[in-house]
C-alpha positions in Angstrom: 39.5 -53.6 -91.5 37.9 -52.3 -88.6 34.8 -51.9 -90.5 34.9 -55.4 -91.0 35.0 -56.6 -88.2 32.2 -54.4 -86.6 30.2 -56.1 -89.2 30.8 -59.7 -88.7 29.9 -58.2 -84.6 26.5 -57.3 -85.7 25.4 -60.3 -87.4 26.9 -62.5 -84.3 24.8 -60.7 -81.9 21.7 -60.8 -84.7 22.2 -64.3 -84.7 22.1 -64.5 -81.3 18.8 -62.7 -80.3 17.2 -64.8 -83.4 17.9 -67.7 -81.4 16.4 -66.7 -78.2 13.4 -65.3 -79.6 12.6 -68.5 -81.5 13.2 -70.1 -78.0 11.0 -67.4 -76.2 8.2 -67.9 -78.8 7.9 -72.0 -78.0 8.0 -71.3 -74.5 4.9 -68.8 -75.2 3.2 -71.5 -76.9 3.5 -73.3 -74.2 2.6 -71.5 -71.4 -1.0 -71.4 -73.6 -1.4 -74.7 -73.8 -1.2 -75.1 -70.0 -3.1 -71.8 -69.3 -5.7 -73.6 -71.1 -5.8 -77.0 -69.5 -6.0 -75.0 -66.1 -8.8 -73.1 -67.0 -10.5 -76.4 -68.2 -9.3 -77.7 -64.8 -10.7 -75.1 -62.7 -14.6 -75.1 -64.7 -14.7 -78.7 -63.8 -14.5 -77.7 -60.3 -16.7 -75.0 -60.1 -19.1 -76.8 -61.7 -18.6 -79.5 -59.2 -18.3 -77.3 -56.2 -22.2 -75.9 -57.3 -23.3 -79.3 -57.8 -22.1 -80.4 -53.9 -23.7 -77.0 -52.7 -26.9 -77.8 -54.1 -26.3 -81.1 -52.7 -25.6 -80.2 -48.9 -27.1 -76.8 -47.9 -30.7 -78.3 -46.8 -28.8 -80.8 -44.8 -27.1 -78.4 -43.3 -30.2 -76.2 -42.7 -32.3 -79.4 -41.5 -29.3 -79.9 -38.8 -29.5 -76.6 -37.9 -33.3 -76.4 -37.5 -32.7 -80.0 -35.3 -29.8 -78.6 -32.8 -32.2 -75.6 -32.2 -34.8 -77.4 -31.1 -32.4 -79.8 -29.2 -31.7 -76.5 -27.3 -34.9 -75.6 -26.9 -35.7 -78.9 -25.5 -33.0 -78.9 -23.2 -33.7 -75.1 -21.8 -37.3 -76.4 -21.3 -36.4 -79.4 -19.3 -33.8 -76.8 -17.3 -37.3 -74.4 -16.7 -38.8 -77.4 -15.7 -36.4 -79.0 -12.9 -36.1 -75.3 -12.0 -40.0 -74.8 -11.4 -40.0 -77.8 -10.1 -37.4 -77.5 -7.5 -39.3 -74.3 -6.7 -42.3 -76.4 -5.8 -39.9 -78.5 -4.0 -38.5 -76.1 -1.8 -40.7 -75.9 1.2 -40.4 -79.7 1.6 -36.1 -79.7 1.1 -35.4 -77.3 3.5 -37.9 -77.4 6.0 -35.8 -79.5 8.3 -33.0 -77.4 8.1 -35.3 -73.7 9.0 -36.7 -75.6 12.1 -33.0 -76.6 13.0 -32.1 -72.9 12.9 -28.1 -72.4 12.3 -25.2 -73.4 14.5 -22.5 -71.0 15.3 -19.7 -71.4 12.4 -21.4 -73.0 9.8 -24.0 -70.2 8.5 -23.2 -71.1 4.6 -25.9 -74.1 4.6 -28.6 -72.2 6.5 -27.8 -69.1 3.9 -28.5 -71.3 1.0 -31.3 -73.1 2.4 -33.0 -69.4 2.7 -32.1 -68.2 -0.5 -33.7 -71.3 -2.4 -36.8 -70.0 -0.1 -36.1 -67.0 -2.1 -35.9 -67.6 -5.1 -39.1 -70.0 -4.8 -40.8 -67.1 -3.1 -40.1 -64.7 -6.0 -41.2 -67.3 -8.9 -44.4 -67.4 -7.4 -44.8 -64.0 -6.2 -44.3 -63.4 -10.7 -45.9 -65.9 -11.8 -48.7 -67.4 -9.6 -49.3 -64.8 -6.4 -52.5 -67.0 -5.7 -51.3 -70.3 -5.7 -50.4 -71.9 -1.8 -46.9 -72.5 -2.2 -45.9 -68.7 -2.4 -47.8 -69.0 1.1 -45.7 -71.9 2.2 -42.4 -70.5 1.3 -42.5 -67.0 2.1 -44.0 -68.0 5.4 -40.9 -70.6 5.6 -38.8 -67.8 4.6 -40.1 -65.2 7.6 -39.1 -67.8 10.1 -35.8 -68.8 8.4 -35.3 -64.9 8.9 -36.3 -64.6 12.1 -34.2 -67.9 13.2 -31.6 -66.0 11.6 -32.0 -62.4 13.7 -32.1 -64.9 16.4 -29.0 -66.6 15.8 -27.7 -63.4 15.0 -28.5 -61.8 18.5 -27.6 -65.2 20.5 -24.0 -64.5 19.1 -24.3 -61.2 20.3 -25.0 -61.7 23.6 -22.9 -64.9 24.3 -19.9 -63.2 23.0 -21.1 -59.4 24.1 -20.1 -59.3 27.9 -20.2 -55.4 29.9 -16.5 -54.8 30.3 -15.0 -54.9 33.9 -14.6 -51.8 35.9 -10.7 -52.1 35.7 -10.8 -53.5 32.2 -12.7 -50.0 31.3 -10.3 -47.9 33.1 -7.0 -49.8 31.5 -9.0 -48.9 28.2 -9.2 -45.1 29.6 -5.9 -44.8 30.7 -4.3 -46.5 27.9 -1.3 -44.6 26.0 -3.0 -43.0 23.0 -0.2 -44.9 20.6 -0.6 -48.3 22.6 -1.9 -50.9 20.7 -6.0 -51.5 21.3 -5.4 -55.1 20.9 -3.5 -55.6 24.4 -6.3 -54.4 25.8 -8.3 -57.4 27.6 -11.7 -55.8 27.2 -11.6 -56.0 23.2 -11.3 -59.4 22.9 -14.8 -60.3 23.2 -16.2 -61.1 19.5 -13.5 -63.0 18.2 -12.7 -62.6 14.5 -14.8 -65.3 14.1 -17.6 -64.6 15.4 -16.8 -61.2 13.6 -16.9 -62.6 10.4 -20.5 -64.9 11.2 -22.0 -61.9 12.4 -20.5 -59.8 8.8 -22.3 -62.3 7.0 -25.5 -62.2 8.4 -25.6 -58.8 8.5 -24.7 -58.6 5.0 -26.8 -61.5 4.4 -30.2 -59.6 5.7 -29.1 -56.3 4.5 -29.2 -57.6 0.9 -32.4 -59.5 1.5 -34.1 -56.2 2.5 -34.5 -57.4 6.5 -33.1 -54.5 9.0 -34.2 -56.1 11.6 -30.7 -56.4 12.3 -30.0 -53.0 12.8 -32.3 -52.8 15.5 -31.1 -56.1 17.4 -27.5 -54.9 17.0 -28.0 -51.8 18.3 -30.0 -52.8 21.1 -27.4 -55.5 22.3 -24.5 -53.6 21.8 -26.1 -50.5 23.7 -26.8 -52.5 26.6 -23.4 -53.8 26.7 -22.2 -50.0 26.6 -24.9 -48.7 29.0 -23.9 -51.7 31.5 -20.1 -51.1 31.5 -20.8 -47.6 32.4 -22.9 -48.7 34.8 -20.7 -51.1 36.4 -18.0 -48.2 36.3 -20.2 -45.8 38.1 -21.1 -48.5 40.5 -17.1 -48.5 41.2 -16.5 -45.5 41.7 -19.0 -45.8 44.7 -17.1 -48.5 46.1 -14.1 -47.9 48.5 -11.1 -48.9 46.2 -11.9 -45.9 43.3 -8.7 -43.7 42.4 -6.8 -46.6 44.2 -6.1 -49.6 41.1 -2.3 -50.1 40.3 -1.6 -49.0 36.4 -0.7 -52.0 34.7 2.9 -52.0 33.1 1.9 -53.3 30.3 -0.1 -50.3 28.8 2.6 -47.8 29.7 5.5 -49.8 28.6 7.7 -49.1 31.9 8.1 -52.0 34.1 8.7 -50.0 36.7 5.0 -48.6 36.7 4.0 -52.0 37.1 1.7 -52.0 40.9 2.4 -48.4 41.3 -0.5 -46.9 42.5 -1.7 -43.1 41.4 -4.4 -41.6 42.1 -7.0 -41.2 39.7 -6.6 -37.0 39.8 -3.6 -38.0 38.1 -4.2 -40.6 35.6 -6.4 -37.9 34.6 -4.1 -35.1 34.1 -1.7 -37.5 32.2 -4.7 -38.3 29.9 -6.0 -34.5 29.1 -2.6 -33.8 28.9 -1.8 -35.6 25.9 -4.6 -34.3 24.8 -4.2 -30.9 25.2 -0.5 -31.2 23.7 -2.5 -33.3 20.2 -4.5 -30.2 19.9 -2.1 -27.8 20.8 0.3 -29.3 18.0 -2.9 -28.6 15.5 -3.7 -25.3 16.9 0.1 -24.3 16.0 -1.0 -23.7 12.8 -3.5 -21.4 13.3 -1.0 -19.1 14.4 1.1 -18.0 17.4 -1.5 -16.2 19.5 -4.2 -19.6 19.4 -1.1 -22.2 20.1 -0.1 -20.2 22.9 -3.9 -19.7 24.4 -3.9 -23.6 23.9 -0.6 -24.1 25.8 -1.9 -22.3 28.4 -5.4 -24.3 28.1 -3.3 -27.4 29.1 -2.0 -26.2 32.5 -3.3 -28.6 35.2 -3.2 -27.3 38.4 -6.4 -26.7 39.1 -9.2 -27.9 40.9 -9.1 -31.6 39.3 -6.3 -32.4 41.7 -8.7 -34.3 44.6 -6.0 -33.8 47.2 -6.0 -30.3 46.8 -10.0 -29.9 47.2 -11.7 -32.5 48.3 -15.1 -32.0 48.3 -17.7 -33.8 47.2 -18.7 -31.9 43.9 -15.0 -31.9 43.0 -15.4 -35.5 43.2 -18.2 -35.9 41.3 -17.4 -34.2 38.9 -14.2 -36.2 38.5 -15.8 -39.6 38.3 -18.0 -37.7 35.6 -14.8 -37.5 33.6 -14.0 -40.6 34.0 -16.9 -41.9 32.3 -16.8 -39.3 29.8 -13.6 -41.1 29.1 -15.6 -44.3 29.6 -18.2 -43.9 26.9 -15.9 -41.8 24.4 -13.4 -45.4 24.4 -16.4 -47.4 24.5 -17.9 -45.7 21.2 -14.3 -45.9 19.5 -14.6 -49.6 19.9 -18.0 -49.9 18.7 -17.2 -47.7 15.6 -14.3 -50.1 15.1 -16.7 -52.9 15.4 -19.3 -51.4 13.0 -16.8 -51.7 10.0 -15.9 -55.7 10.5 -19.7 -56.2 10.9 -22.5 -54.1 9.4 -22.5 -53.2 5.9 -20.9 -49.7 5.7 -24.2 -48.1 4.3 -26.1 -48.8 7.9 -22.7 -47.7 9.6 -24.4 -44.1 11.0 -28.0 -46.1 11.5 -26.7 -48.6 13.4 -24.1 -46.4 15.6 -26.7 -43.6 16.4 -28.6 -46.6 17.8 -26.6 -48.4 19.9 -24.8 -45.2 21.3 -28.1 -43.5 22.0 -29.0 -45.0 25.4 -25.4 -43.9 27.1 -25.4 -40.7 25.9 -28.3 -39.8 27.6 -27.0 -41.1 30.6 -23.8 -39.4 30.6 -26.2 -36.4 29.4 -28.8 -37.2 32.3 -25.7 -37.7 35.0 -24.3 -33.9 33.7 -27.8 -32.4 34.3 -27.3 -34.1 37.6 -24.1 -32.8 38.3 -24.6 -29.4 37.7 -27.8 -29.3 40.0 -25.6 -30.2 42.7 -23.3 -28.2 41.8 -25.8 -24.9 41.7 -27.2 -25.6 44.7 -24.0 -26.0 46.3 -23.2 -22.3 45.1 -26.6 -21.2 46.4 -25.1 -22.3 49.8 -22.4 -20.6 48.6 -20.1 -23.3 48.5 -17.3 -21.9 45.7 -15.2 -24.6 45.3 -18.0 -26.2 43.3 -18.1 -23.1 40.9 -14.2 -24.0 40.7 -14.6 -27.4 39.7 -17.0 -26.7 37.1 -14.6 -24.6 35.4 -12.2 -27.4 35.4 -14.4 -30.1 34.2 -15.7 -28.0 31.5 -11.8 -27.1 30.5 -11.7 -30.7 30.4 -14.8 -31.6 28.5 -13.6 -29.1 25.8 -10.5 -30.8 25.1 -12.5 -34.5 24.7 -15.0 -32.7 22.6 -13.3 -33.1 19.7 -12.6 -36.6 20.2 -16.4 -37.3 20.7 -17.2 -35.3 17.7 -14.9 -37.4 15.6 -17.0 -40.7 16.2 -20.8 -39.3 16.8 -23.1 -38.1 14.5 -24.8 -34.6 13.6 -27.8 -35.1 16.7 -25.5 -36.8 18.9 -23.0 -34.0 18.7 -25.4 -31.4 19.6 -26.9 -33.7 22.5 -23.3 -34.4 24.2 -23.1 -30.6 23.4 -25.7 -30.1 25.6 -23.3 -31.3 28.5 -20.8 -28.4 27.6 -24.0 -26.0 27.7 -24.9 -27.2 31.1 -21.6 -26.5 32.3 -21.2 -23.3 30.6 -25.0 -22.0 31.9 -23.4 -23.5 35.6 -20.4 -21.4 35.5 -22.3 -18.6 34.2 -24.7 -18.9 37.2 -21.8 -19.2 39.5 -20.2 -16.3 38.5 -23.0 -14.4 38.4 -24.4 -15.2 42.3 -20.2 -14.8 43.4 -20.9 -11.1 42.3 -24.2 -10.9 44.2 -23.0 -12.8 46.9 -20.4 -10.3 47.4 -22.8 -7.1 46.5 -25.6 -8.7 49.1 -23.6 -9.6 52.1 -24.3 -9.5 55.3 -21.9 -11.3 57.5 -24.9 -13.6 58.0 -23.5 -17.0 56.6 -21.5 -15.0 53.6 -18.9 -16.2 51.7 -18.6 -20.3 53.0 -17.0 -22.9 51.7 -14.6 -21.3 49.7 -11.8 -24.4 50.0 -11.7 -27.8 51.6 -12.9 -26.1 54.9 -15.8 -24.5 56.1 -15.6 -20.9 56.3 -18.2 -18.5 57.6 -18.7 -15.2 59.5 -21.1 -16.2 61.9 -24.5 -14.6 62.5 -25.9 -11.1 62.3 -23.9 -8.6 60.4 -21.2 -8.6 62.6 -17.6 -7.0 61.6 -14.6 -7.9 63.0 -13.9 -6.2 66.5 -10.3 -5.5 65.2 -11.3 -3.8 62.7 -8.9 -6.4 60.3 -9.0 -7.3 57.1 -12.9 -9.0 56.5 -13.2 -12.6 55.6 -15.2 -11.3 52.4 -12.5 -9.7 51.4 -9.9 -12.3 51.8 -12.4 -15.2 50.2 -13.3 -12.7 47.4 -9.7 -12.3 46.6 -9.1 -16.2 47.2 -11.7 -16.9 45.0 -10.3 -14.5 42.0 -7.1 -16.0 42.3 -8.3 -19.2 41.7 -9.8 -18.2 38.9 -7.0 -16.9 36.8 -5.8 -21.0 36.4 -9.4 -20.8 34.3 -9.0 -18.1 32.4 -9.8 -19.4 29.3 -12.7 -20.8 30.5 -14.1 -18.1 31.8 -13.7 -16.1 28.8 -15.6 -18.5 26.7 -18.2 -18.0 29.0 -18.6 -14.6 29.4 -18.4 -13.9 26.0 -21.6 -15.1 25.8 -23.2 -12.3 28.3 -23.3 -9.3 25.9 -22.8 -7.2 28.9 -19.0 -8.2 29.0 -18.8 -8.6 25.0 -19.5 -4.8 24.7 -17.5 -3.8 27.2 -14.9 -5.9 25.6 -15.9 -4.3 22.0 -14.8 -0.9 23.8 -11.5 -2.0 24.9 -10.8 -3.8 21.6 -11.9 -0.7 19.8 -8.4 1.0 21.1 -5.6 -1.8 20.3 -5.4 -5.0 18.8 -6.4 -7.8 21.3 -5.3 -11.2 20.5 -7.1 -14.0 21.5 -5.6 -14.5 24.8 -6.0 -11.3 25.6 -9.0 -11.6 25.1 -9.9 -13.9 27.8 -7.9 -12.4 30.0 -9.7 -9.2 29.4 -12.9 -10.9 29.8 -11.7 -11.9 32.9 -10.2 -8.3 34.1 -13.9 -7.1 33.5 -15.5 -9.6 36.0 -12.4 -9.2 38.3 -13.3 -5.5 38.1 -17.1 -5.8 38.7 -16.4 -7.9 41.4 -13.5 -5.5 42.8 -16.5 -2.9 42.8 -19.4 -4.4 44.5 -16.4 -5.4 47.1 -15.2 -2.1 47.7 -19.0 -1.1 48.1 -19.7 -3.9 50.7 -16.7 -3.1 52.7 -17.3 0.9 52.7 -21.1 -0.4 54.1 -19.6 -2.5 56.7 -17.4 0.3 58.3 -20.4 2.4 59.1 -21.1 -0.2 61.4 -18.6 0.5 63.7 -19.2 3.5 66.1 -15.6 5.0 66.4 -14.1 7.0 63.5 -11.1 5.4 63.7 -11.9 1.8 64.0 -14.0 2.7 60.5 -11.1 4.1 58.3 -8.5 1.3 59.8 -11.2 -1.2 58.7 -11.7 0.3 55.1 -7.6 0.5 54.7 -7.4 -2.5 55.9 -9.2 -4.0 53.3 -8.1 -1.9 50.5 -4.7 -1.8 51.4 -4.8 -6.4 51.5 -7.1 -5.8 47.8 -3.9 -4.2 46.3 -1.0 -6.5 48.0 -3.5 -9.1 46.9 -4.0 -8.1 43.5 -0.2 -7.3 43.0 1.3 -10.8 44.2 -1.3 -12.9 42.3 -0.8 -10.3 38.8 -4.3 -9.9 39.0 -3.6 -6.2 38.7 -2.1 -6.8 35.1 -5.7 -8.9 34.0 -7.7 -5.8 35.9 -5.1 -3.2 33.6 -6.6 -5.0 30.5 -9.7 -3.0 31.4 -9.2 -0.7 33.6 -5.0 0.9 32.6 -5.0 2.8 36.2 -6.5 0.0 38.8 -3.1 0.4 40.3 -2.6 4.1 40.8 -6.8 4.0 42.1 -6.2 1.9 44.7 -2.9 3.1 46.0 -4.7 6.4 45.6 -7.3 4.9 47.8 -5.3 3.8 50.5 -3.7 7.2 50.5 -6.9 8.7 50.9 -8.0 6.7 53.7 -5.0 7.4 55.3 -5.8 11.0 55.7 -9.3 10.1 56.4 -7.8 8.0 59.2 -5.4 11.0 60.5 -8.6 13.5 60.4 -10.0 11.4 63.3 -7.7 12.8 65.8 -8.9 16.4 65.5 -11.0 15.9 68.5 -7.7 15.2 70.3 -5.8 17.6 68.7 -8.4 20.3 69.4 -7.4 20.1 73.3 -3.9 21.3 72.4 -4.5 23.5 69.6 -4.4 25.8 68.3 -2.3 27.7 70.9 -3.4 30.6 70.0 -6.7 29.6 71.7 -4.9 29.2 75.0 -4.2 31.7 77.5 -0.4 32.7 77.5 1.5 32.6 80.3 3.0 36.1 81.5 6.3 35.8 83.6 5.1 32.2 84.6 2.3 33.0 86.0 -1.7 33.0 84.5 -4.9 34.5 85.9 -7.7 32.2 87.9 -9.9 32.0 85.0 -6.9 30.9 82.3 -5.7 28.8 85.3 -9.2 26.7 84.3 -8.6 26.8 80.6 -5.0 25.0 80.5 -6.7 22.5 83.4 -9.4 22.0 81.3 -7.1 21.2 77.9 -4.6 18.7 80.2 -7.7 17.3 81.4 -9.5 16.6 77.9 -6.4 15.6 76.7 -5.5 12.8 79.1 -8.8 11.7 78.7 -9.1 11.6 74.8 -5.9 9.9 74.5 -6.6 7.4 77.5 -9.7 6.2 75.1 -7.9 6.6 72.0 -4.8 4.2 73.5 -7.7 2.0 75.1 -9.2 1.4 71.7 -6.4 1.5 69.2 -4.4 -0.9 70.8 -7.4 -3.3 69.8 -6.9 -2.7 66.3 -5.5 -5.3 64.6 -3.1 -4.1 61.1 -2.2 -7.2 59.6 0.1 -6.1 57.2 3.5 -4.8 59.0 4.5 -1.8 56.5 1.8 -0.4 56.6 1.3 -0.9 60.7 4.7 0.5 60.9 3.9 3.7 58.5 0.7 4.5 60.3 2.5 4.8 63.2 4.7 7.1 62.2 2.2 9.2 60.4 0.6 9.1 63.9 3.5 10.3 65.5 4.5 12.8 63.1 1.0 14.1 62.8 0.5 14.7 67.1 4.3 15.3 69.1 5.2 18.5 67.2 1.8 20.0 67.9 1.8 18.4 71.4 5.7 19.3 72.3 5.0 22.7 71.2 1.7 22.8 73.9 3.7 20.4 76.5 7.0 23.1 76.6 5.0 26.5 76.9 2.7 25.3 79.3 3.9 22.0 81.9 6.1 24.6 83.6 3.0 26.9 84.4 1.8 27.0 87.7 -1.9 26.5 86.9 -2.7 24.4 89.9 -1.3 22.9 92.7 -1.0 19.7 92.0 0.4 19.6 88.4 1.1 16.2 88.0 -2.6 15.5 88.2 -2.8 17.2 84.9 0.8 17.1 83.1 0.6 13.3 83.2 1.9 12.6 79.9 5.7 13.6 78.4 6.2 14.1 74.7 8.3 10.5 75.0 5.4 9.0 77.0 2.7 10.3 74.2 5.2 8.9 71.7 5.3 5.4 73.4 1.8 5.1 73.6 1.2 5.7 69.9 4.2 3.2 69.0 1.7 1.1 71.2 -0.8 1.1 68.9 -2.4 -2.2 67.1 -1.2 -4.8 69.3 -3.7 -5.7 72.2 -1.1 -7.7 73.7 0.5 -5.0 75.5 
């Protein structure tokens, strides 16, 4: 059964797949058939296809043969009008080169020239004989040089020097105040600016610099004649006297406050010396402090503190120092709206040239004064010159920042000048103080006049000397300089090897340094001092009156030195200044106590004088103790007479002399005045006992006071 029925399965599905294959066989069949109609189809075309290609390709070559020449045509005719405007050119813009440009509308001028161009270099290539290349490149130079003219007519009706007090706002401006407020930059307005930019740039392309040298030349005399005009009012009466104007300090309640220019001054360095003091802390502690201490102020730039007339030269000189490094900043800012930046450095070195060799020319000026005021041996000066080349230092940077290489080293020159000043004025202080004579000395040495008079006079009281005091005056004023001063002596290689020395014991810092610098002058100076005064004191005849006059002095030299701290910048060099001095002035004390011998001879020692038997002496012995009252009386009548015309300033050491005095002569005379007033050695002893122990004593306590 089952067998069966698998069979009749099999020959259902047999059935089956016979019927589809006959099926898939006609569809096969025809499938052919239509394969073969396409193929039929598709030959036809081809050959058709061929036939049309055969048909159009040489009219598509002949229509590509006829655009090209169509081209060709048209580039020729475009050659042609071009050549021909070229030939044209002289006559179309002739009127418009004669009319030259008007101010803010350069673009038609421009174009008219670079047709001229253009025409100029077709010729110039391809027919450098012919007369129009003359025509247009000789309509071309003028168009240029109507051009440069235009270009310095804007220049100098919109390039006006600045106003005295429009300078000095500019100067005394807050350094993060906005330039713009300032009245004296509005002259080219952006404008004009923007004209001149493309002219500049115009020319510049066009190979024509001529530019460069009419920029320069305008723009220097514009900086040359605002520092002119500021020099010019400083001469007049209301200089260091204009109000600061609230508006560039941003206090209303500066506004018409007057200051005087000292002032303004030391507000300006100051700032500055706190900018580079702010850099400088990053070099390390020891250079930010020497900088702090670069940017004290009370020195010699304050007018009302010496007034002289250097001092106020050389403050106006600052000023237009100031002047001319604001000026150039503006310029420099002016150079990158204008001139192409490649002609920036060509065009600056020109226009800044002329005022720095007048601010150059006024320093050289300056510091002739100033040296021969020191030759008259006017100090102050020397004072100020250290000052203004503190001052000078600190702007250098800022001038450095805008000038170039040369420039540099020429404004460098002023710093030299100063430097080479101070140098000379610290070297003739030291041989004014070596070679003097009393004979017009050491003058000038504040605000006031200050001499000695004539010959080589000392004083009669045997006081301190007015070298001494002016010497020490004039080191104390230098300390507020020390910094200064070092830079320049480190340039002596005198000082630099004795500095060498020092350094070659402990590690100097920087401003020790200077400081030692300083001690070494100080101590050179100390030493011709001390050799002046010791030559003086032979001039006086008494023995006395010479020792008081050399303590004196020596004595005032320490308390000097000690008040001021000078000792500590002398210590630097020399570690036991202190101890010499006071070593000195003990020394001279005792030299000073030796000159009473002679007195002290008449009563002494006793030994040398008869001795009294039972109260009474023999004739000759009688003449002996007459003879030592006698001497005695007499020596200490002239000693009293001349001593109490001594003048000893200082009261300590008055008062301690007088007690040395008195310790050093009533024992020894007690002792004589007890054995020998009760001896009957003449008749009429109170001729010769005329003096008690107490009387002696007053007398001494007398001493130094010629009002008694």
């Amino acid at each position: 059964m089952t067998n069966l029925e698998n069979t009749l399965q099999i020959e259902t599905k047999l059935e089956k797949e016979r019927t589809n294959q006959a099926l898939l066989k006609d569809r096969v069949e025809k499938y052919s058939e239509l394969t073969k109609s396409m193929s039929k189809i598709l030959n036809s075309f081809e050959q058709r296809l061929g036939k049309l290609e055969q048909t159009i390709l040489p009219v598509y070559n002949v229509t590509k043969n006829l655009q090209k020449q169509q081209q060709n045509l048209d580039s020729t005719l475009n050659c042609l009008e071009q050549v021909l405007s070229h030939y044209d050119a002289s006559q179309d813009v002739c009127n418009l080169i004669h009319q030259g440009p008007s101010e803010g509308n350069i673009t038609g001028f421009l174009d008219g020239l670079n047709k001229l161009k253009k025409a100029k270099d077709y010729f110039l290539n391809n027919n450098p004989q012919s007369v129009e290349l003359e025509n247009v490149t000789s309509l071309f130079n003028n168009g240029c040089e109507t051009l440069n003219n235009h270009l310095k007519s804007l220049l100098k009706k919109h390039s006006t020097p600045m106003r005295p007090v429009d300078l000095l706002d500019l100067i005394y401006i807050e350094e993060d105040s906005s330039n713009e407020d300032c009245p004296s930059i509005k002259q080219l307005p952006t404008s004009t600016r923007e004209e001149l930019n493309t002219i500049a740039q115009w020319l510049d392309n066009n190979l024509r610099r001529e530019y460069v040298q009419i920029y320069g030349d305008e723009r220097s005399e514009v900086i040359v004649r605002s520092l002119q005009n500021l020099k010019d009012h400083q001469k007049s009466g209301s200089w260091g006297n204009e109000p600061l104007k609230s508006r560039y300090y941003g206090r209303p309640s500066d506004a018409g406050v007057k200051k005087s220019t000292s002032a303004r001054l030391q507000q300006i360095f100051e700032r500055k010396a706190n900018k580079m003091l702010i850099k400088a802390q990053t070099l390390g502690q020891s250079a930010a402090l020497a900088m702090r201490k670069n940017s004290s102020f009370g020195d010699i730039l304050a007018a009302e503190e010496y007034g002289n007339d250097n001092d106020q030269e050389l403050e106006k000189y600052l000023v237009l120092l100031l002047g001319l490094q604001k000026l150039l900043v503006w310029e420099r800012q002016l150079l990158n709206d204008i001139i192409p930046t490649s002609r920036h450095n060509e065009v600056f070195s020109r226009l800044s040239q002329p005022s720095i060799e007048m601010v150059v020319k006024d320093a050289e000026a300056i510091t002739g004064r100033v040296l021969r005021s020191i030759s008259r041996k006017e100090w102050s000066a020397a004072l100020g010159t250290f000052s203004a080349l503190k001052h000078v230092q600190i702007l250098q940077p800022d001038i450095d920042k805008i000038c170039d290489t040369a420039q540099r080293q020429q404004l460098g020159g002023v710093l030299n000048k100063l430097q080479q000043t101070g140098s000379k004025a610290l070297e003739q202080f030291i041989d004014a103080v070596k070679n003097d004579t009393g004979s017009g000395g050491m003058v000038s040495m504040s605000s006031s006049t200050i001499s000695y008079g004539g010959g080589s006079n000392v004083p009669k009281d045997a006081t301190v000397h007015e070298l001494t005091s002016n010497t020490i005056w004039f080191l104390e004023q230098l300390q507020e300089h020390c910094e200064t001063i070092g830079s320049i002596l480190q340039m002596d290689p005198i000082y630099t090897n004795d500095l060498d020395r020092i350094a070659s014991h402990k590690t100097v810092s920087l401003e020790q340094k200077n400081k030692a610098l300083l001690g070494i002058y100080v101590r050179k100076v100390l030493a011709e001092l001390n050799y002046t005064i010791a030559a003086k004191s032979e001039q006086y005849g008494d023995v006395a009156m010479k020792q008081l006059f050399k303590l004196n002095n020596t004595h005032y030299i320490l308390k000097s030195l000690q008040r001021s701290n000078l000792i500590d910048v002398v210590a630097l060099t020399e570690h036991d200044c202190e101890k010499r001095y006071q070593k000195m002035t003990q020394d001279l004390k005792k030299a000073y106590l030796s000159s009473w011998s002679k007195l002290l001879a008449c009563i002494a020692p006793l030994e040398d004088v008869p001795k009294p038997t039972g109260g009474r002496v023999k004739d000759k012995e009688r003449a002996i103790i007459k003879e030592r009252f006698s001497s005695f009386n007499k020596e200490l009548d002239e000693v009293v007479r001349t001593q109490r015309a001594i003048s000893v300033p200082d009261g300590l050491l008055r008062e301690g002399i007088k007690r040395d005095n008195t310790e050093h002569i009533i024992p020894q005379y007690n002792a004589f005045f007890e054995i020998y007033s009760e001896v009957q050695f003449s008749k009429n002893p109170e001729k010769y006992v005329k003096y008690r122990p107490t009387d002696v004593t007053a007398m001494l306590n007398s001493f130094f006071d010629d009002t008694i």
